[in-house]
C-alpha positions as CSV (number, residue, x, y, z in Angstrom):
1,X,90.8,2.2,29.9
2,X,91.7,-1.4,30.0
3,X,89.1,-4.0,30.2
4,X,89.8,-7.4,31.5
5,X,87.5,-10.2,31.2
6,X,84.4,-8.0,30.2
7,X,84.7,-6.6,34.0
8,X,84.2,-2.9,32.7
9,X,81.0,-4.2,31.1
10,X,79.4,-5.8,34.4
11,X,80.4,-2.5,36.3
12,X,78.6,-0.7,33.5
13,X,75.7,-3.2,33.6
14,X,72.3,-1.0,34.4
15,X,71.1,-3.1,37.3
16,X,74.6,-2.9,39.0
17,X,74.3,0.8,38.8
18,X,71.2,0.9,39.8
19,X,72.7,-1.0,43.2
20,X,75.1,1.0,43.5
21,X,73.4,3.9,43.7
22,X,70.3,2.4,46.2
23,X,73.4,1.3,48.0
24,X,75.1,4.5,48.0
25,X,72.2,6.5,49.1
26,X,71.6,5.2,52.6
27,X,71.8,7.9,55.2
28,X,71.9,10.2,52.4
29,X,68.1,9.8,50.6
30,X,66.9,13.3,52.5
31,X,69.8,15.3,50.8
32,X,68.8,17.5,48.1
33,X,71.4,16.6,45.4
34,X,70.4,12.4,45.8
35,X,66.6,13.8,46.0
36,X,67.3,15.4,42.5
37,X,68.8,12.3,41.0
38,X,66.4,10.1,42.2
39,X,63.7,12.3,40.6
40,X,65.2,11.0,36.9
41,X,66.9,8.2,38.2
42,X,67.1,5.3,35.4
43,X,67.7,8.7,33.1
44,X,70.7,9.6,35.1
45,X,72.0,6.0,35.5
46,X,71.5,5.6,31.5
47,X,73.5,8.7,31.1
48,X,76.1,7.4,33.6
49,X,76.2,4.2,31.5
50,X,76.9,5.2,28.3
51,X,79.8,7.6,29.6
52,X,81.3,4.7,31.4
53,X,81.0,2.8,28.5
54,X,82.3,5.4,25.8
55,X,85.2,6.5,28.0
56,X,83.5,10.4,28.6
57,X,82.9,9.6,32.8
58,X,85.2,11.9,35.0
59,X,85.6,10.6,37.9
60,X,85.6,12.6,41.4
61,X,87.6,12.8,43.8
């Protein structure tokens, strides 16, 4: 993946993940799958992280 101007690098930045998903959970926090996550969550968003970072992260669709 191309980076630009350390963009990738902000996107991948832990605290913007960790908006992103607090963001991204509204209307959704009672849902089993975002209950899970949130269970582990700096785990999960460290794990996110480094896949973003190495170039492993699949996207969805």
């Amino acid at each position: 993946m191309k980076r630009t101007g350390n963009l990738f690098e902000k996107i991948a930045d832990l605290d913007n993940l960790l908006e992103a998903f607090h963001a991204t959970q509204k209307g959704k926090a009672d849902r089993l799958e975002v209950r899970r996550f949130r269970e582990d969550l700096h785990t999960n968003i460290e794990q996110i992280q480094n896949e973003l970072l190495s170039g492993e992260f699949r996207f969805g669709e």
